[in-house]
C-alpha positions as CSV (number, residue, x, y, z in Angstrom):
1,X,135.9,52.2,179.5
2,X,138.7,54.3,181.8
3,X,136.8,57.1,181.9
4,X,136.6,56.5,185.5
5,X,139.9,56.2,186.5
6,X,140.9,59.0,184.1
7,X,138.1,61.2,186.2
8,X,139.5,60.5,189.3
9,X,143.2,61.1,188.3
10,X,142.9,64.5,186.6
11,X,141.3,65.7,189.9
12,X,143.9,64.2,191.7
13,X,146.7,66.3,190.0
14,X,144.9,69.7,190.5
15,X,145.2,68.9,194.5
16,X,148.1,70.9,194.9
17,X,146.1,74.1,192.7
18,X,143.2,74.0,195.1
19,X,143.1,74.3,198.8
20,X,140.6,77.0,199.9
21,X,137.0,76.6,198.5
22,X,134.2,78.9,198.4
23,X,130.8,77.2,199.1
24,X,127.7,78.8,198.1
25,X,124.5,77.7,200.1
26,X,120.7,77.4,199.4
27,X,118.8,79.3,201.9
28,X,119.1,77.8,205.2
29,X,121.6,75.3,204.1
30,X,125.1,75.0,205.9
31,X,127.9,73.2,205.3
32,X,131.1,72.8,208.0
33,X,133.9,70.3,208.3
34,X,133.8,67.4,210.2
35,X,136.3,65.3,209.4
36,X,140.3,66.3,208.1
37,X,143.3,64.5,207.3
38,X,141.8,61.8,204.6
39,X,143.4,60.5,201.8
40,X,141.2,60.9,199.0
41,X,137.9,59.5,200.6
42,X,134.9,58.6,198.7
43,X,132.6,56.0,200.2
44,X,130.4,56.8,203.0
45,X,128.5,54.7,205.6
46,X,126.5,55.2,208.4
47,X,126.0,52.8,211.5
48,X,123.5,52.8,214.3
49,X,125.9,54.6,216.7
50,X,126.1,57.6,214.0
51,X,129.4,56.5,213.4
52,X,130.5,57.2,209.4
53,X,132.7,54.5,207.8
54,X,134.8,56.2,205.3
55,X,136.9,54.2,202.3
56,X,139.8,56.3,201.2
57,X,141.8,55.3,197.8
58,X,145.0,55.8,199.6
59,X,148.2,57.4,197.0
60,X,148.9,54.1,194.9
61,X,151.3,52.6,197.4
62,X,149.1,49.6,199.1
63,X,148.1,52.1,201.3
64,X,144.1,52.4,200.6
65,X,142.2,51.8,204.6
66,X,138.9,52.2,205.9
67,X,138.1,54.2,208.9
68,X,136.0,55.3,211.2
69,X,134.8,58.9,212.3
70,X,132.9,58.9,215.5
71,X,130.7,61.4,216.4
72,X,133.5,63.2,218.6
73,X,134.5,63.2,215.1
74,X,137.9,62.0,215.6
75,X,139.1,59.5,212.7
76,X,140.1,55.6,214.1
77,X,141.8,53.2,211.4
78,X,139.3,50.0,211.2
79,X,141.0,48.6,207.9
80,X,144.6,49.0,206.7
81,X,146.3,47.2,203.8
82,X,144.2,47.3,200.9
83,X,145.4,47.6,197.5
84,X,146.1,50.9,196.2
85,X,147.6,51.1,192.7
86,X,148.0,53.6,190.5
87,X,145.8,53.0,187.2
88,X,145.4,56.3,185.7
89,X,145.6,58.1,189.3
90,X,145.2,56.3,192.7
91,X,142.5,53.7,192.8
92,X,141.5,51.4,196.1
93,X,138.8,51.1,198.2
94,X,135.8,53.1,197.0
95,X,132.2,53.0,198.1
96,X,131.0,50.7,200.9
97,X,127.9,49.0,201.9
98,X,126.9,48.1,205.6
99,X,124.1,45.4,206.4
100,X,121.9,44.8,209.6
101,X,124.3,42.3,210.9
102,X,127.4,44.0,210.8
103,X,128.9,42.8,207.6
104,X,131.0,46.0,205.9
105,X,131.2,45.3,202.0
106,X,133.9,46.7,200.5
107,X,134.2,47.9,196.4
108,X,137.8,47.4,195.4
109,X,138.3,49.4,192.3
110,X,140.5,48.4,189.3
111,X,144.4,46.9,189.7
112,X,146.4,43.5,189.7
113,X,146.3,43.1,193.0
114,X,144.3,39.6,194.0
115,X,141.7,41.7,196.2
116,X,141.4,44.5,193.1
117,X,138.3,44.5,190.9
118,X,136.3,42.8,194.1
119,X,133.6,42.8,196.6
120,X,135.3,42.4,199.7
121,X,133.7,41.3,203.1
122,X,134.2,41.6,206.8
123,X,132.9,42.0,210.0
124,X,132.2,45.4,212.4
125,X,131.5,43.0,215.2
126,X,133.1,44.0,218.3
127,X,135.1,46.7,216.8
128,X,135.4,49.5,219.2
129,X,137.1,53.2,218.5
130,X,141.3,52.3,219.5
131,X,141.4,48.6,218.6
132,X,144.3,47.3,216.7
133,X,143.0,48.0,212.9
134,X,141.7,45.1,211.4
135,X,144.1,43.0,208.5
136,X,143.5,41.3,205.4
137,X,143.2,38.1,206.8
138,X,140.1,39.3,208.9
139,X,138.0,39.0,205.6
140,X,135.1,36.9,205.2
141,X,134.6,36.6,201.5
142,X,135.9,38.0,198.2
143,X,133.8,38.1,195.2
144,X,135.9,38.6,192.0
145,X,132.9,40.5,190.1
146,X,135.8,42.0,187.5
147,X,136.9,38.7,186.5
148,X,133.1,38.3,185.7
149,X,132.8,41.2,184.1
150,X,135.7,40.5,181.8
151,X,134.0,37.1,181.2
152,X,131.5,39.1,179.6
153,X,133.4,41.4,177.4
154,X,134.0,44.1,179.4
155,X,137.6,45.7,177.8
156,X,138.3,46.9,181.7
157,X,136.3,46.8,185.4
158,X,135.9,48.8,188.0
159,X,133.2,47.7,190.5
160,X,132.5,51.0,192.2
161,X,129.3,51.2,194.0
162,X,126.1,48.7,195.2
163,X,122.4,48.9,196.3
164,X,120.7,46.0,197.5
165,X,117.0,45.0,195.5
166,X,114.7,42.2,195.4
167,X,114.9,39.3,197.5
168,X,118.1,41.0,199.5
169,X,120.3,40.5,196.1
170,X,123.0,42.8,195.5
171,X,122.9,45.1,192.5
172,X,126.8,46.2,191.6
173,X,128.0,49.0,189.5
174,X,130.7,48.3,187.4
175,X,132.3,51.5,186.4
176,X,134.7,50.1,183.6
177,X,132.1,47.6,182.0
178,X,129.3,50.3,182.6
179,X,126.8,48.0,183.7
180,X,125.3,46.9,186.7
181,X,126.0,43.0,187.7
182,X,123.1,41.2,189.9
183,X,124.7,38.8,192.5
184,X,122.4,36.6,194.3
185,X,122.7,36.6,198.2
186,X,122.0,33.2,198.9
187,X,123.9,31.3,195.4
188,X,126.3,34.2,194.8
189,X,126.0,33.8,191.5
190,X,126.6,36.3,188.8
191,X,124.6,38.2,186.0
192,X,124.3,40.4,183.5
193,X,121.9,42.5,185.1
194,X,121.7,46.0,183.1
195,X,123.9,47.2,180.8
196,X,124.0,51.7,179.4
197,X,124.8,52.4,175.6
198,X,126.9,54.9,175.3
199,X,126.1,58.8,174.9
200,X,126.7,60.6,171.2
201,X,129.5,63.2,171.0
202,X,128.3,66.2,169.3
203,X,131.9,68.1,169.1
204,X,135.1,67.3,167.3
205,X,137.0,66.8,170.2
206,X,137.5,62.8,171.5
207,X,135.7,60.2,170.0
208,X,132.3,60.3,168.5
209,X,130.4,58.6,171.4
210,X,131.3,58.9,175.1
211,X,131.2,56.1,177.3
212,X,127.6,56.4,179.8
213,X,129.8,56.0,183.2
214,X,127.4,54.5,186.1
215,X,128.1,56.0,189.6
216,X,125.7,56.1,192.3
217,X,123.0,53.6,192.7
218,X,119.7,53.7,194.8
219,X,116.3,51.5,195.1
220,X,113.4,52.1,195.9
221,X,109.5,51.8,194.4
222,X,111.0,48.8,192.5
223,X,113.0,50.5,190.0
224,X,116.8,51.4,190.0
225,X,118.2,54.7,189.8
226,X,121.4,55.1,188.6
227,X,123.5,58.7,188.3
228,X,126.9,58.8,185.8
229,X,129.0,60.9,183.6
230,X,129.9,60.2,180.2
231,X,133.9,60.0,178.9
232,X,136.1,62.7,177.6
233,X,135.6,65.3,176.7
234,X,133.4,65.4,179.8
235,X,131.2,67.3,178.5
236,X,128.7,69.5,181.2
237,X,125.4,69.0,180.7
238,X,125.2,65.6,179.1
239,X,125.5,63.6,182.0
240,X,121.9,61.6,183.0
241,X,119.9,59.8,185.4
242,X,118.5,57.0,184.4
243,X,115.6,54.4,185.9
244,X,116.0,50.9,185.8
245,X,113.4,48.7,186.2
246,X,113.1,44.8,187.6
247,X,113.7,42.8,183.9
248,X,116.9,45.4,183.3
249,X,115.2,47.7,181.2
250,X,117.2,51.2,181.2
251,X,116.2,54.3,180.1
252,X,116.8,58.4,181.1
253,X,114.6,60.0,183.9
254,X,116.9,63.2,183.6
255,X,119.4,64.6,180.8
256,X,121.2,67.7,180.9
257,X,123.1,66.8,184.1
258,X,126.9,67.4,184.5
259,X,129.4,64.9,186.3
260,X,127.1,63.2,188.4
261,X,129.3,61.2,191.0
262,X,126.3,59.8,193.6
263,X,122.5,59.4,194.4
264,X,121.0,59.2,197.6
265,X,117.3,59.6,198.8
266,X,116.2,62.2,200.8
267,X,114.5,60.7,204.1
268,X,112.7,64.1,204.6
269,X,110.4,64.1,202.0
270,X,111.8,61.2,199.5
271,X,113.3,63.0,196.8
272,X,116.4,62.0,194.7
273,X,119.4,64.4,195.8
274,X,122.2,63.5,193.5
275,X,126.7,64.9,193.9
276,X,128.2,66.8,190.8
277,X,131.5,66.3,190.9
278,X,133.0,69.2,188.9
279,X,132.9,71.2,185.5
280,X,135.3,70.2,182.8
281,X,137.0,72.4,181.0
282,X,139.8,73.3,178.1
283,X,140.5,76.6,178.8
284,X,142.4,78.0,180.3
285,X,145.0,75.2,180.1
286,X,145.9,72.5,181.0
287,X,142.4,70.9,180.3
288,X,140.7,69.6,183.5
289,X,138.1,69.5,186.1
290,X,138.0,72.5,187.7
291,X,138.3,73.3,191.4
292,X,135.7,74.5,193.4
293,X,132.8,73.5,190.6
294,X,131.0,70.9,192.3
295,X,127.2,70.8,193.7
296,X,124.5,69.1,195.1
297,X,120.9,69.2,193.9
298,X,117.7,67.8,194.2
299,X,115.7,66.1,191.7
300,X,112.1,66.8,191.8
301,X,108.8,65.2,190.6
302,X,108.4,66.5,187.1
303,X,111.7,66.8,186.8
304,X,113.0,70.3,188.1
305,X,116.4,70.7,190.0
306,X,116.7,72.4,192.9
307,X,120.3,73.9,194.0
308,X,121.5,72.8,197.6
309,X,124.7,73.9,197.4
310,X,127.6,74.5,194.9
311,X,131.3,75.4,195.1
312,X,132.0,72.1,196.4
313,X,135.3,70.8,195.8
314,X,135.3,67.9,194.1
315,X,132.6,65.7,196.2
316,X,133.0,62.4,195.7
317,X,130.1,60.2,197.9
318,X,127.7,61.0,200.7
319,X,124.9,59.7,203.5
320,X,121.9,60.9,204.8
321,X,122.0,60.1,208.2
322,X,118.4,59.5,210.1
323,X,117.6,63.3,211.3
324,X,118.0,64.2,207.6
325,X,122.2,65.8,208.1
326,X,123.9,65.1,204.8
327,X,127.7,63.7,205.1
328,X,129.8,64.4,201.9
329,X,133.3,63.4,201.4
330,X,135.5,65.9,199.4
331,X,137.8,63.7,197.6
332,X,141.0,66.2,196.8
333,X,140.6,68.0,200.4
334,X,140.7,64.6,202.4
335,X,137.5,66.1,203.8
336,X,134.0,64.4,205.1
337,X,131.6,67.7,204.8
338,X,128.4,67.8,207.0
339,X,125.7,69.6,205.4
340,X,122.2,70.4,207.4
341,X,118.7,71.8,205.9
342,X,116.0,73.5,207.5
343,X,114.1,70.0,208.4
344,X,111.0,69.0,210.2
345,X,109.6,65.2,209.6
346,X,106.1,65.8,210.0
347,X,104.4,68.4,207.7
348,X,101.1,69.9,207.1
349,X,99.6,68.9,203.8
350,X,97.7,72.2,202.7
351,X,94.4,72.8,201.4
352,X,93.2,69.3,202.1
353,X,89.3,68.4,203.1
354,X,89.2,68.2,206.6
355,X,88.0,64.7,207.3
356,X,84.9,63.4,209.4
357,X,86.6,60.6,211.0
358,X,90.4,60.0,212.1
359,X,92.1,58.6,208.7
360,X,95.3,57.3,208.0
361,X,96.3,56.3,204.8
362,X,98.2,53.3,203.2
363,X,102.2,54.2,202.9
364,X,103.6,55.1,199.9
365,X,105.7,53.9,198.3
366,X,104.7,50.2,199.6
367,X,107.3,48.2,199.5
368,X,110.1,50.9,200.2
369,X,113.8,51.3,200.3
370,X,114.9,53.4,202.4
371,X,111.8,55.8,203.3
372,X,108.2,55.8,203.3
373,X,106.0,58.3,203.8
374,X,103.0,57.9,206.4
375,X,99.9,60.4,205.9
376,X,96.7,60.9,208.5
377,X,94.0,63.7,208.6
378,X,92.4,64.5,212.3
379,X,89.2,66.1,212.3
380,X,89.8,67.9,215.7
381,X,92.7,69.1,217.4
382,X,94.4,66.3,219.1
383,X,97.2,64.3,220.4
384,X,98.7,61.9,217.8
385,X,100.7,59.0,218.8
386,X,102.2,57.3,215.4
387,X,104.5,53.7,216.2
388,X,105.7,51.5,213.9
389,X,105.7,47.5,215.5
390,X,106.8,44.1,213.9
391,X,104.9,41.3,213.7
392,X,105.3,40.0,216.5
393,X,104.1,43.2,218.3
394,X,107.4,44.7,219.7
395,X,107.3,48.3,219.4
396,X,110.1,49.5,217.2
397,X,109.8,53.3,216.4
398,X,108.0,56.1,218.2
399,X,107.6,58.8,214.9
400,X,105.1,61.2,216.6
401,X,103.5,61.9,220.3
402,X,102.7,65.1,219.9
403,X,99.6,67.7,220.3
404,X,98.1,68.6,216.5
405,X,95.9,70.9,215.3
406,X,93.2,70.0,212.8
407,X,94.2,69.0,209.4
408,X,96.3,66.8,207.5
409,X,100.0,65.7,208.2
410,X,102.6,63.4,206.7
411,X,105.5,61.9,208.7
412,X,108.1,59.5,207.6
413,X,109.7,56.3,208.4
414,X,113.3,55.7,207.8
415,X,113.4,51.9,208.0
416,X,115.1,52.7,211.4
417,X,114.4,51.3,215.4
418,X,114.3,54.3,218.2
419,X,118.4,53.1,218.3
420,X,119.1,54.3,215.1
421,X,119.7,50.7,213.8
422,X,118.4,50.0,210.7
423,X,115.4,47.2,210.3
424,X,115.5,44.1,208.5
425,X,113.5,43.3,205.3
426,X,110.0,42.0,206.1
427,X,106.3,43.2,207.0
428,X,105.7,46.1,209.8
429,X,102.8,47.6,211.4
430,X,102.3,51.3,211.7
431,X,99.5,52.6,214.2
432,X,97.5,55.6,215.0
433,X,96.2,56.7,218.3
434,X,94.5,59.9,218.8
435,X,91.0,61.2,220.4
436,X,90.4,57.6,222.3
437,X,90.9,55.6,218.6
438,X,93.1,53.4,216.9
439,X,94.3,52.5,213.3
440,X,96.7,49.7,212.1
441,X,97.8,48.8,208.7
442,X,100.6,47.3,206.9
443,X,103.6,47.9,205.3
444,X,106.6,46.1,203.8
445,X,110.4,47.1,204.0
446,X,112.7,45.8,201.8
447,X,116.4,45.9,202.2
C-alpha cells in the first residue's frame, strides 16, 4: 500500500546523481524550461489568466507551498505552511484541482499532521502576483478522505489526485488504499466509489502480487480513466490504464505500460496522453528508478501508442493549456517543462462526400469533459463563422471566422469563454454561419 511513497522517495535520493537530461523529441515536438527553482513539484493547474498553480512536496520539514508561475514565468508564493513529512521520502501537497469560482483544492498526501491525508480548500479570489502568501488559516474546508479511507480498511492513504464526474461530484484517488472515493458536492459525504485488485508478480523478486497504484485521473464520455503503476519490483511494462464506468465497474483499456504517473486529454484532437515516470531497474546497483527514463505518449483508438517525447527526468504531473502547449513538472529537477506540438484546431476530414447542403453534425462526445469535437461539410468554398452561446444567448466563444475551401472540417471546443476561463456545467449552443445560412444545435458540458 506504500508503494507510492516508496516511488517518490527512491527518486528523491537519486537527485544528487542526475542533473543534466537528455530529451529526445517526436518530430516537431519541443520541450524548454519554464519554470526553475521548485522543490519537488508535481501538481499542475491552469487559470484563465494562463497562470500555472504548482504544488511542491517541499523536503519533510513543514515546508510543502503552493505557487504560482505567471506567464512572465516568474514563480510567486500563494500558499506556505503545509505539512511536509518525511514518510518514506518527502510527502505534502500533491496534485490540485481549480473550479469556475476560484476555489483551489488541495490533495495533502500521507503524514500525522491534522491537514495530512486531506482535501484541503481555499480561495484564489483577489490574489494578485506579490501579495503576502496566503496561511493556513485562510482555508475554507478540510475533508479528512484518509480517515475515511482507513474506515474502510485501507492499511494506509494517500489521496493523490481528483476529477470531477456526474452531477459536479468529486472523484478522489487514493494512492495508499488504491481506490477512488466519490464525495458528493452538495452532502459531502463519502463512498466507496471503485476499488483496483492488485497485479500478479511473475518473478521471484518481492511479493507475489503487486499493489495496482492509481495516479492520474480523467472524465470524459461517462467513464473514468485512471493511469498507475504497480509496487516493487516496479516492474516496466505491467503498469495499465484502466476505464471506469458510472456503477464502479473497473477493468484495463491498456496493459503493457510502465510507471504511469498522470493522464490528461488532449484538446487537439481528444486523445488520452498519459506521463511515464521512469524505468526501474536492479542493475547496475543500487536498485532504482533510473534518471533520464521518463516519457510521454499518446494513447490512440485501438490502442496504439505514440511517442511524444522521452528522456524526461522523472515527470511527475502536467496541463494542457487551451492552445494545446503541454506543462509538465519534473519532480527531481524542481522544473515545470513546457512542451509544444505542431497544432492546428480545425482540420480537414479527408476523402469525405462532399455534401449538397451546409451540414453540421451533432458533437461528440455529448456530454463532454473537457473537449468536444464539432464537425461541418460546406459544399462550396466559403466563409465559416462557428460560436458557441449559452442559453440565454450571450456569445461565449468565437472557434472559427475564417475563409474554407470545399470539404469537411472538424474544430474543437475546450469548454473555455474567448477569456480563457473555463465554462460552467450546463447546456450550450453551437452555430454555423456560412453562404447566407445558419445551423444551431445543442450540446451539454459537464464539469
Amino acid at each position: 500500500m506504500k508503494s507510492a511513497q516508496l516511488f517518490y522517495k527512491l527518486s528523491f535520493l537519486v537527485t544528487l546523481l542526475t542533473m543534466a537530461s537528455r530529451v529526445d523529441l517526436h518530430a516537431q515536438t519541443t520541450v524548454s524550461d519554464y519554470a526553475t527553482g521548485l522543490t519537488l513539484p508535481i501538481g499542475l493547474e491552469i487559470d484563465n489568466q494562463g497562470r500555472l498553480w504548482v504544488a511542491e512536496q517541499g523536503t519533510g520539514n513543514n515546508d510543502s507551498r503552493i505557487s504560482v508561475v505567471t506567464t512572465d514565468r516568474m514563480v510567486h508564493s500563494f500558499l506556505t505552511g503545509l505539512p511536509s513529512e518525511i514518510v518514506e521520502g518527502p510527502t505534502g501537497a500533491q496534485h490540485l484541482y481549480l473550479d469556475a469560482n476560484g476555489n483551489l483544492m488541495i490533495l495533502q498526501g500521507e503524514g500525522s499532521n491534522l491537514l495530512s491525508e486531506s482535501v484541503l480548500t481555499i480561495s484564489t479570489a483577489g490574489y494578485a502576483p506579490g501579495d503576502t502568501s496566503r496561511k493556513l488559516d485562510d482555508l475554507k474546508a478540510i475533508h479528512k478522505i484518509g480517515r475515511f479511507s482507513l474506515s474502510r480498511g485501507a492499511r494506509t492513504t494517500n489521496p493523490y489526485t481528483l476529477a470531477v464526474g456526474p452531477e459536479s461530484n468529486f472523484f478522489i484517488v487514493d494512492a495508499g488504499f488504491n481506490g477512488i472515493v466519490k464525495q458528493e458536492r452538495c452532502t459531502g459525504n463519502l463512498s466507496v466509489f471503485a476499488a483496483f485488485a492488485p497485479v500478479r508478480n511473475p518473478t521471484p523478486v518481492g511479493p507475489p502480487v503487486m499493489d495496482a497504484v492509481p495516479t492520474g485521473i480523467v472524465f470524459r464520455n461517462n467513464k473514468f480513466y485512471i493511469g498507475g503503476f504497480v509496487g516493487f519490483p516496479f516492474l516496466p511494462d505491467s503498469s495499465r490504464i484502466y476505464e471506469v464506468d458510472l456503477n464502479g465497474n473497473v477493468s484495463v483499456l491498456k496493459r503493457g505500460l510502465t510507471a504511469v504517473v498522470d493522464l490528461a486529454v488532449d484538446p487537439r484532437d481528444g486523445n488520452l496522453v498519459f506521463l511515464q515516470f521512469g524505468r526501474f531497474a536492479f542493475a547496475p546497483p543500487p536498485p532504482d528508478f533510473r534518471p533520464n527514463t521518463g516519457g510521454l505518449f499518446k494513447l490512440r483508438s485501438g490502442g496504439r501508442v505514440d511517442t511524444l517525447a522521452v528522456g524526461l527526468n522523472f515527470p511527475s504531473g502536467m496541463r494542457f493549456a487551451a492552445n494545446g502547449d503541454l506543462f509538465v513538472s519534473s519532480l527531481v529537477d524542481g522544473k515545470i517543462l513546457k512542451i509544444t506540438f505542431p497544432t492546428t484546431a480545425v482540420t480537414t476530414r479527408p476523402n469525405t462526400t462532399l455534401p449538397k447542403n451546409l451540414t453540421l453534425e451533432q458533437n461528440y462526445p455529448n456530454p463532454f469533459n473537457p473537449v468536444t469535437k464539432i464537425r461541418y461539410a460546406l459544399p462550396k468554398a466559403s466563409r465559416v463563422v462557428l460560436k458557441i452561446f449559452n442559453l440565454q444567448g450571450q456569445e461565449m466563444r468565437t472557434l472559427l471566422n475564417e475563409e474554407k475551401s470545399a470539404g469537411a472540417f472538424e474544430a474543437l471546443w475546450d469548454g473555455k469563454d474567448d477569456t480563457g476561463r473555463q465554462m460552467s456545467s450546463g447546456t450550450y449552443l453551437y452555430q454555423i454561419e456560412a453562404q447566407g445560412l445558419a445551423q444551431t444545435k445543442k450540446m451539454v458540458l459537464l464539469q
